[in-house]
C-alpha positions, -999 to +999 in steps of 0.1 A: +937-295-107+925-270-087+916-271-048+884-261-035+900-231-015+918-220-047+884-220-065+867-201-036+894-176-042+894-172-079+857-171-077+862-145-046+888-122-070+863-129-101+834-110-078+853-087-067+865-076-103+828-074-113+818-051-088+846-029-097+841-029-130+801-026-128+805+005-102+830+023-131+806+017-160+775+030-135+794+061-128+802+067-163+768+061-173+756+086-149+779+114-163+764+109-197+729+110-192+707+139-188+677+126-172+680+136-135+659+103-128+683+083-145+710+098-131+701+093-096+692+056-099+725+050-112+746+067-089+725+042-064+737+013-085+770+022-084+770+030-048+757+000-043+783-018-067+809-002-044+794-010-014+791-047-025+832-046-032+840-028-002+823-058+016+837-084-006+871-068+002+868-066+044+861-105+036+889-115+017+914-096+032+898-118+065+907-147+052+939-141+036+926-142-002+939-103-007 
C-alpha cells in the first residue's frame, strides 16, 4: 500500500512526464505544418508545456521528489 506522500510523488513524476511529452509532440507538430497561424499557436502551447514542467520541476526538486 502506498503512502499519501508516495502518491503525491508518483502523481508529481506522472505530471511532469506529460508536460514533457505534450511540449515534444507541440514542437513536432509545429515543424510539420505550413500554416503560419498554426504554427505560432503551437509553439505557444509548447512553450507553455515547458514552462508548466520547468515549474513542476523547481517544485519537486523543493521538496525532495527529484
Amino acid at each position: 500500500m502506498l503512502t499519501d506522500q508516495e502518491k503525491m510523488n508518483n502523481a508529481l513524476k506522472e505530471m511532469l512526464f506529460h508536460e514533457e511529452s505534450m511540449g515534444k509532440k507541440y514542437a513536432d507538430l509545429a515543424q510539420h505544418i505550413t500554416d503560419p497561424k498554426l504554427q505560432q499557436m503551437l509553439r505557444g502551447m509548447e512553450m507553455g508545456a515547458r514552462n508548466h514542467y520547468g515549474t513542476l520541476s523547481q517544485k519537486m526538486t523543493s521538496l525532495g521528489i527529484v
